[in-house]
N, CA, C and O atoms as CSV, one atom per row, in Angstrom:
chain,resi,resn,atom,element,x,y,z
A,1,UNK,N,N,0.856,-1.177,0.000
A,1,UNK,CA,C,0.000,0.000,0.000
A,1,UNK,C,C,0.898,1.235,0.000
A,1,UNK,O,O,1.673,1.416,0.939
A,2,UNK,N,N,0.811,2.180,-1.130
A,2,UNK,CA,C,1.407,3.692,-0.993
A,2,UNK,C,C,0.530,4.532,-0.422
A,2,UNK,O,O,-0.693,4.606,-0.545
A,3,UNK,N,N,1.360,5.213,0.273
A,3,UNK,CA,C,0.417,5.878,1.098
A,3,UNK,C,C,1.057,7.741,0.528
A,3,UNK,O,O,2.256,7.905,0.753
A,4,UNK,N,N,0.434,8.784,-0.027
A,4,UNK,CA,C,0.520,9.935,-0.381
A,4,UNK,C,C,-0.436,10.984,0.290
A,4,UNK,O,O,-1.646,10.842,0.472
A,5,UNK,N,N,0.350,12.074,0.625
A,5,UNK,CA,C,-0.073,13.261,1.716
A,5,UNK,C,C,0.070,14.471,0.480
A,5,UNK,O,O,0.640,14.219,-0.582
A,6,UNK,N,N,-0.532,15.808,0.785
A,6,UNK,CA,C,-0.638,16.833,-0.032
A,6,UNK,C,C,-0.944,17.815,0.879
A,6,UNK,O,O,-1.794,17.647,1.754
A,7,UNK,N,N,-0.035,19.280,0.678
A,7,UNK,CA,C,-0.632,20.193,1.123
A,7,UNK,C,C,-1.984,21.010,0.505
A,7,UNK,O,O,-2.030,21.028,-0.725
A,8,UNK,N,N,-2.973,21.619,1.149
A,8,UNK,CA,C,-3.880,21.692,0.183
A,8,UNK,C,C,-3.560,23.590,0.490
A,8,UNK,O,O,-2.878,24.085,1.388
A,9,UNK,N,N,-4.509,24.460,-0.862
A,9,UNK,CA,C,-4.581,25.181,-0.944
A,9,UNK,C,C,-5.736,26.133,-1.209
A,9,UNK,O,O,-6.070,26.134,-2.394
A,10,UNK,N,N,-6.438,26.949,-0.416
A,10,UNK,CA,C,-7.427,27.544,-0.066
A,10,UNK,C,C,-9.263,27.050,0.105
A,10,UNK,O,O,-10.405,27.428,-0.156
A,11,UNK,N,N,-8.370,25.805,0.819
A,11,UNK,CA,C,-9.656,25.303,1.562
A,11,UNK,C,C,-9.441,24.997,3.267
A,11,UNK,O,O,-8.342,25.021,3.822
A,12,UNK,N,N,-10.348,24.798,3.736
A,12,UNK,CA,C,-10.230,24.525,5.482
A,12,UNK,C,C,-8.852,23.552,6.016
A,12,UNK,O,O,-8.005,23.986,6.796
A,13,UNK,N,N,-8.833,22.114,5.399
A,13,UNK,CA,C,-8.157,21.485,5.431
A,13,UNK,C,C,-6.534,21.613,5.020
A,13,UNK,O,O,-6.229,21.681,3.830
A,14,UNK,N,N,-5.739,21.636,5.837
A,14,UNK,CA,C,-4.309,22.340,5.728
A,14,UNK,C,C,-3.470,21.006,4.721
A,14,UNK,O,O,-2.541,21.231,3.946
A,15,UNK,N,N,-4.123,19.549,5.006
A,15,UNK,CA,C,-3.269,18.810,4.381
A,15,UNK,C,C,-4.688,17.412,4.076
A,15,UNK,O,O,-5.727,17.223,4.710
A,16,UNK,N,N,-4.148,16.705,2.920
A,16,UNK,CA,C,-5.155,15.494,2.768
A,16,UNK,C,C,-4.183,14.506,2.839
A,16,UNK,O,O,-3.282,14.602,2.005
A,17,UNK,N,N,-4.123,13.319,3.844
A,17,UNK,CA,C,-3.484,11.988,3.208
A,17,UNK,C,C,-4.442,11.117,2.988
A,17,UNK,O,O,-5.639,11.232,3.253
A,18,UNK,N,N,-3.779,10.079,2.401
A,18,UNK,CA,C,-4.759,8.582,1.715
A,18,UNK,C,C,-3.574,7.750,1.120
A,18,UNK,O,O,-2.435,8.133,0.857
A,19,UNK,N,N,-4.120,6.548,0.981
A,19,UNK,CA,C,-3.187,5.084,0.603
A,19,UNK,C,C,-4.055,4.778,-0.590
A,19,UNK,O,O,-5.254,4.723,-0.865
A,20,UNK,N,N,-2.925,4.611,-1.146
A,20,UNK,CA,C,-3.759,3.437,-2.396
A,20,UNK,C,C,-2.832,1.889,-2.990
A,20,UNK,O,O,-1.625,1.649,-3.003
A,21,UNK,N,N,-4.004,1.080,-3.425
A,21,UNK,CA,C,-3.766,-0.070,-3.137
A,21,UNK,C,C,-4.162,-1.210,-4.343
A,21,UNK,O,O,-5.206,-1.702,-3.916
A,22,UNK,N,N,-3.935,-1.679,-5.261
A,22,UNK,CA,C,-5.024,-1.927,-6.496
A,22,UNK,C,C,-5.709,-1.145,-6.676
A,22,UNK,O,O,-6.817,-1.196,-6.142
A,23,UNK,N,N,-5.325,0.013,-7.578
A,23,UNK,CA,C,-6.315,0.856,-7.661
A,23,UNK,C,C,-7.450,1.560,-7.067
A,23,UNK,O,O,-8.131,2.367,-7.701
A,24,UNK,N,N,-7.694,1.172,-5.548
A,24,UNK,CA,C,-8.826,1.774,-4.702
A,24,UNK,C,C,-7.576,2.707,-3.639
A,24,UNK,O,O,-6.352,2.817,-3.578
A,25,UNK,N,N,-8.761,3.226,-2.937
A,25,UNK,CA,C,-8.110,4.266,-2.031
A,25,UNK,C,C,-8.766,3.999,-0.709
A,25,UNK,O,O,-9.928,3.608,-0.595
A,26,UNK,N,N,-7.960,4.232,0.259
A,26,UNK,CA,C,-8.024,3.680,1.722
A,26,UNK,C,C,-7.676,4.720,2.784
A,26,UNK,O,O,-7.096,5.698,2.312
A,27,UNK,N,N,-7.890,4.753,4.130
A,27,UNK,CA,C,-7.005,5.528,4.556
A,27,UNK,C,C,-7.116,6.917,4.271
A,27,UNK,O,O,-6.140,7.666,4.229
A,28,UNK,N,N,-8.290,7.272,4.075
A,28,UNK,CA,C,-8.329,9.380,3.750
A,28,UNK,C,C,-8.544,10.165,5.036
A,28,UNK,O,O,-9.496,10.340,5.796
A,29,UNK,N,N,-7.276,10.569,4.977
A,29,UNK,CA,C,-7.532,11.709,6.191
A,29,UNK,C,C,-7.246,12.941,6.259
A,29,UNK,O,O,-6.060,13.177,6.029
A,30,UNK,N,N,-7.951,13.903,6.511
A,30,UNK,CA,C,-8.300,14.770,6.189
A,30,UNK,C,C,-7.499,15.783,7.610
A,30,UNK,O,O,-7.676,15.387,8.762
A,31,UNK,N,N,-6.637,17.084,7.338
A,31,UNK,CA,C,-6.332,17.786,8.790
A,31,UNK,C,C,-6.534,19.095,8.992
A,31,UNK,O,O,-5.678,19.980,8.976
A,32,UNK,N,N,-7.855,19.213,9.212
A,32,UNK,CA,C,-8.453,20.180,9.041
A,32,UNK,C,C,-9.580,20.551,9.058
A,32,UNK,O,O,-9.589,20.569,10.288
A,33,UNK,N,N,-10.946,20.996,8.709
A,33,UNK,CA,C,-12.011,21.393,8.088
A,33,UNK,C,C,-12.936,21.385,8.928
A,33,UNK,O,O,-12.905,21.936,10.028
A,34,UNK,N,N,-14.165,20.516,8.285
A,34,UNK,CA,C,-15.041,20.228,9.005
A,34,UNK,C,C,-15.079,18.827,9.664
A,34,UNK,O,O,-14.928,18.021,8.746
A,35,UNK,N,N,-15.189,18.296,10.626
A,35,UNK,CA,C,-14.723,16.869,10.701
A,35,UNK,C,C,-15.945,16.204,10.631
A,35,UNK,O,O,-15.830,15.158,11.269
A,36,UNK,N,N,-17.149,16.325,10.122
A,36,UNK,CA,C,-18.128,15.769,10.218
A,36,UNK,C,C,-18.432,15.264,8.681
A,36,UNK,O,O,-18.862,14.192,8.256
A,37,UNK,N,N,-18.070,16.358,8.089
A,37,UNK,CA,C,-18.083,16.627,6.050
A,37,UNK,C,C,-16.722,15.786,6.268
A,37,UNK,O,O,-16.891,14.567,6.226
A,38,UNK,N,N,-15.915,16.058,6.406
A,38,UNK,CA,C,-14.648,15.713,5.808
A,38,UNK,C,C,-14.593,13.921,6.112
A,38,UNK,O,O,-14.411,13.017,5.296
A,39,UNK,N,N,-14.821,13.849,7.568
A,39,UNK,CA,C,-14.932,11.848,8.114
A,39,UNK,C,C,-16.098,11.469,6.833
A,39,UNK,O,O,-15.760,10.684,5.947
A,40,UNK,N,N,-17.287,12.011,6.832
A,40,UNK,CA,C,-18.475,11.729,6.006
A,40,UNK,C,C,-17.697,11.076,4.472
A,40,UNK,O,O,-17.932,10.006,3.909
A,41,UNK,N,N,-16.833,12.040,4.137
A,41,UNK,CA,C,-15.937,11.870,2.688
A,41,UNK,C,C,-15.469,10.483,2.737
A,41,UNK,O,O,-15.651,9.533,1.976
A,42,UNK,N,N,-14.711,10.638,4.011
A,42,UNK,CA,C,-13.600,9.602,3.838
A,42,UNK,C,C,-14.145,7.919,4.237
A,42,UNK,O,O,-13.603,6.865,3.903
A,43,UNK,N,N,-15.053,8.066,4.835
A,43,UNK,CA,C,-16.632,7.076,4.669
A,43,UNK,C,C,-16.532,6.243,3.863
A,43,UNK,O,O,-15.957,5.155,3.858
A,44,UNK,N,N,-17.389,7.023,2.820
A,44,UNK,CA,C,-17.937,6.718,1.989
A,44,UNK,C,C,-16.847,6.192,0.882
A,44,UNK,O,O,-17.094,5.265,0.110
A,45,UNK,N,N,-15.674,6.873,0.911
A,45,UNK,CA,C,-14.573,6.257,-0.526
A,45,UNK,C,C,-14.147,5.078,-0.347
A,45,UNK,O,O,-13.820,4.231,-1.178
A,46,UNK,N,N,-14.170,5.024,1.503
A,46,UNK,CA,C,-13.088,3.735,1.510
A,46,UNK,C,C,-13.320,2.462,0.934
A,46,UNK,O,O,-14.345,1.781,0.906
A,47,UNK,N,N,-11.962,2.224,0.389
A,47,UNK,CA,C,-12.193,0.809,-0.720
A,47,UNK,C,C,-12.800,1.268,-2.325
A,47,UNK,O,O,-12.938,0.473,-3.254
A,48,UNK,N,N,-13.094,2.657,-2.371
A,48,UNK,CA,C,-13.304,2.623,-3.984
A,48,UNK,C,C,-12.560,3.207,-4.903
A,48,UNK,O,O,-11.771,4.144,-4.774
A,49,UNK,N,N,-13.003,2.297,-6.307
A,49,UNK,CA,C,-11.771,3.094,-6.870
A,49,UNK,C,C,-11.632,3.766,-7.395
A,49,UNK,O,O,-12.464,4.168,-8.209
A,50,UNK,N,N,-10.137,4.416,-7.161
A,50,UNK,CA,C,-9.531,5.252,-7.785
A,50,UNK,C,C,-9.753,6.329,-8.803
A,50,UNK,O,O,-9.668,7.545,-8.628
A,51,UNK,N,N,-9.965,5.861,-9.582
A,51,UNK,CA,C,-10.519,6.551,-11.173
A,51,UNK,C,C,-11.732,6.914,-10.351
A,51,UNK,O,O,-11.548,7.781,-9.497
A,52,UNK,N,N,-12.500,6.586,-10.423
A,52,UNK,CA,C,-14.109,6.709,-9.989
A,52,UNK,C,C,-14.069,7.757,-8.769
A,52,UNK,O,O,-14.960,8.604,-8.720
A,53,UNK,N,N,-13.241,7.735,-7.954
A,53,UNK,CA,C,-12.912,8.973,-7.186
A,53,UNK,C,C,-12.677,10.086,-7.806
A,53,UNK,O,O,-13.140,11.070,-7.229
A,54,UNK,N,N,-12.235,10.244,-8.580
A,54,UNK,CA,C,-11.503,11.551,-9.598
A,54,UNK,C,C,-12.955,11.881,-10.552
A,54,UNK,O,O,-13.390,13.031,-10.501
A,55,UNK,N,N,-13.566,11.017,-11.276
A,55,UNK,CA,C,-14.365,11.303,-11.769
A,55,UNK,C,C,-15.909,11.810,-11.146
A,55,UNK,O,O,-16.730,12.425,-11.827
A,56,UNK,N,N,-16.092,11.453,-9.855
A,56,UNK,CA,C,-16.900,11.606,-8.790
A,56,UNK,C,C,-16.785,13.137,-8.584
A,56,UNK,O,O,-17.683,13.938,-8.842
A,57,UNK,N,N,-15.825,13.374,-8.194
A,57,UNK,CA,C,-15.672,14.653,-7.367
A,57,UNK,C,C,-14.739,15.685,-8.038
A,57,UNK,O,O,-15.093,16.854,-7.885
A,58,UNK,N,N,-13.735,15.495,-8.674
A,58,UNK,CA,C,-13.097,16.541,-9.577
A,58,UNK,C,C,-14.024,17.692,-9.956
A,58,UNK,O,O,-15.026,17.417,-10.616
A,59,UNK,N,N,-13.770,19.037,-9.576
A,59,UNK,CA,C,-14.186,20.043,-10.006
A,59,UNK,C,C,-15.460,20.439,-9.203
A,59,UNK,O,O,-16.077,21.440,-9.567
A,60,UNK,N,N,-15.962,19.604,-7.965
A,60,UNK,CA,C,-17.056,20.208,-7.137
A,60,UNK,C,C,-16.263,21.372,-6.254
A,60,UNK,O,O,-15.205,21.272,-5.634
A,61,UNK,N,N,-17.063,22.401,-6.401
A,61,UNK,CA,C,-16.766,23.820,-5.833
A,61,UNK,C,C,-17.351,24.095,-4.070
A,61,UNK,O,O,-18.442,23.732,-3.629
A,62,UNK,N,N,-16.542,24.639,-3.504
A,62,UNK,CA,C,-17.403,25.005,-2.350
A,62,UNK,C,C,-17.525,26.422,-2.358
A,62,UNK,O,O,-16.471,27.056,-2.305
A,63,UNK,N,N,-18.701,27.104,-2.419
A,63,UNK,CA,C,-18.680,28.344,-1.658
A,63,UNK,C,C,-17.910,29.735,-2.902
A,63,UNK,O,O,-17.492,30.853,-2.602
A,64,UNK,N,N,-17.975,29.072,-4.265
A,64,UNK,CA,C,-17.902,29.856,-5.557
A,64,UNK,C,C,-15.878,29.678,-5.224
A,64,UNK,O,O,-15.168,30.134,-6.120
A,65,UNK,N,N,-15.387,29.240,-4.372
A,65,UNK,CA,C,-13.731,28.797,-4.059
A,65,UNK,C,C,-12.852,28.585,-5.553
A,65,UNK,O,O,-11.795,29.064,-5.966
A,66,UNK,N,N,-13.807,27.661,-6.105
A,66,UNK,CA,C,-12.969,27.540,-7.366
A,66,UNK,C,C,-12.651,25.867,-7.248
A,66,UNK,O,O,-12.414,25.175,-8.238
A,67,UNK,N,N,-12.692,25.339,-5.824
A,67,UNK,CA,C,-12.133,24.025,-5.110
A,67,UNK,C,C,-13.152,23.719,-4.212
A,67,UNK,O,O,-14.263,24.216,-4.395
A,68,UNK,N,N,-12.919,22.884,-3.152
A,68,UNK,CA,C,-13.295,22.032,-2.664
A,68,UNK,C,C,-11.815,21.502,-2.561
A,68,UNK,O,O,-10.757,21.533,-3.190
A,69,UNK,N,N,-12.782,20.609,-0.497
A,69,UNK,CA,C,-12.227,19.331,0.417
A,69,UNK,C,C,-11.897,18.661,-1.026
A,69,UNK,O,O,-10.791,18.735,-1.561
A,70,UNK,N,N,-13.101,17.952,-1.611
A,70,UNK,CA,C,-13.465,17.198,-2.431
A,70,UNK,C,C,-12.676,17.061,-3.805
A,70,UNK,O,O,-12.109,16.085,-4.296
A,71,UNK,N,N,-12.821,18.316,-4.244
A,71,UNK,CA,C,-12.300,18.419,-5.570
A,71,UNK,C,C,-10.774,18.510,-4.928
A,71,UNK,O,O,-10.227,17.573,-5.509
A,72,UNK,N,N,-10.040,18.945,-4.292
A,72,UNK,CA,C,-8.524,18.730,-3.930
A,72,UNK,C,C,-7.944,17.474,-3.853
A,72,UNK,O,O,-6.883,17.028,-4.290
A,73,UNK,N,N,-9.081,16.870,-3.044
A,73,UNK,CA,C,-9.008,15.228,-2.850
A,73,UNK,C,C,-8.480,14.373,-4.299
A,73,UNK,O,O,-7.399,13.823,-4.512
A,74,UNK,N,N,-9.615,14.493,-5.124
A,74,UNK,CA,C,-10.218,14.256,-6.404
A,74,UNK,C,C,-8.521,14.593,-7.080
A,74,UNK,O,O,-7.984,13.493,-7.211
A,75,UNK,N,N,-7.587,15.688,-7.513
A,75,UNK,CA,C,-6.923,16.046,-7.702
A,75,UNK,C,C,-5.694,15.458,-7.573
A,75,UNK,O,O,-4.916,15.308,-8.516
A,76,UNK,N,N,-5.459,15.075,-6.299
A,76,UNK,CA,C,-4.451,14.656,-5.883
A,76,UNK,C,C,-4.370,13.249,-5.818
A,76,UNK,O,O,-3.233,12.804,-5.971
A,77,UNK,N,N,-5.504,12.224,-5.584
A,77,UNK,CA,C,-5.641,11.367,-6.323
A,77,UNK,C,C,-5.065,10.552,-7.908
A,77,UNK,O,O,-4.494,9.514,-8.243
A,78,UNK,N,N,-5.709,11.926,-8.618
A,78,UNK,CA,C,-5.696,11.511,-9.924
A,78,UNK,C,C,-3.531,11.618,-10.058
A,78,UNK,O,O,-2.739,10.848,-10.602
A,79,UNK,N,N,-3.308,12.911,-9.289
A,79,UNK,CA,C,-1.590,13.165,-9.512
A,79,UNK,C,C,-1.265,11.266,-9.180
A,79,UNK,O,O,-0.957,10.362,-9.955
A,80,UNK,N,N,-1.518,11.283,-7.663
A,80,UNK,CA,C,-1.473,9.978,-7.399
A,80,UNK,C,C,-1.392,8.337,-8.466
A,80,UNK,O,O,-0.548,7.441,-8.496
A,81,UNK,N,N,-2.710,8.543,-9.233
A,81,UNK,CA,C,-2.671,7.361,-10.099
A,81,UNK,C,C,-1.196,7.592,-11.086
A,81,UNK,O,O,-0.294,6.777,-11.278
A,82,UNK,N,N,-1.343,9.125,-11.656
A,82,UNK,CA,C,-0.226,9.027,-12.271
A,82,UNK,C,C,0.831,8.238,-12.164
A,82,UNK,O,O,1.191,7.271,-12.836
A,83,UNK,N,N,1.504,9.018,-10.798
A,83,UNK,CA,C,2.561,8.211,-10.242
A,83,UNK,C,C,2.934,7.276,-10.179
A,83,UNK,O,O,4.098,6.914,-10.357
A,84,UNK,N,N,1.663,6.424,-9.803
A,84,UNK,CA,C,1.759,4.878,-10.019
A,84,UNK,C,C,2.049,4.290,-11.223
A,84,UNK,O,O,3.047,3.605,-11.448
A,85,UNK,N,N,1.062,4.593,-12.094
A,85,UNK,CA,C,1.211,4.703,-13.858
A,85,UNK,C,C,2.971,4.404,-13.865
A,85,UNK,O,O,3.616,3.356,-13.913
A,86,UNK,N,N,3.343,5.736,-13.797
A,86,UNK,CA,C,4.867,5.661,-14.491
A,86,UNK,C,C,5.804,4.680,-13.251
A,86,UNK,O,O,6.944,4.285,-13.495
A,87,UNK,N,N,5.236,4.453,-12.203
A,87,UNK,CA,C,6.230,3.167,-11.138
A,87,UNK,C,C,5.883,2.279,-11.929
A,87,UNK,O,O,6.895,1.806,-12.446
A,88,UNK,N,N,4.533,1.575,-12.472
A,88,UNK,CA,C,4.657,0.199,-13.043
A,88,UNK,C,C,4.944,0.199,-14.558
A,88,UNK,O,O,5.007,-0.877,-15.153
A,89,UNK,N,N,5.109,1.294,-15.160
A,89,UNK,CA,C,5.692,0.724,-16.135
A,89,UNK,C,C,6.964,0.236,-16.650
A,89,UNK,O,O,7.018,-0.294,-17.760
């Protein structure tokens, strides 16, 4: 399991980590925000995958922000799959 952390930028949450594992994601934790929204998030993903995370939530806005918990998540994720991408090839 890789496990990847991110600082985030102009949302509540100062940093997001999460693991990923065959393609699903595990392990989202959130340091910061709301902890009720943010645990609620990390809920609901655990064990799904990957892609489907990014496509889920990429580009949901909070509050006209431009971002989102969510969409940062979504983001860093997808950097994430990359990464992996170019380790297994």
């Amino acid at each position: 399991m890789q496990t990847y952390s991110v600082q985030t930028q102009g949302i509540c949450p100062s940093m997001i980590a999460f693991a990923l594992q065959d393609g699903k994601i595990y392990d989202i934790k959130f340091t910061g925000g709301c902890p009720g929204n943010t645990a609620a998030i990390a809920k609901l993903l655990q064990g799904t995958d990957a892609q489907r995370v990014v496509d889920l939530l990429k580009g949901n806005d909070c509050g006209g922000k431009g971002t989102s918990c969510a969409d940062q998540l979504a983001t860093a994720v997808e950097q994430a799959l990359a990464i992996e991408a170019k380790r297994n090839k």
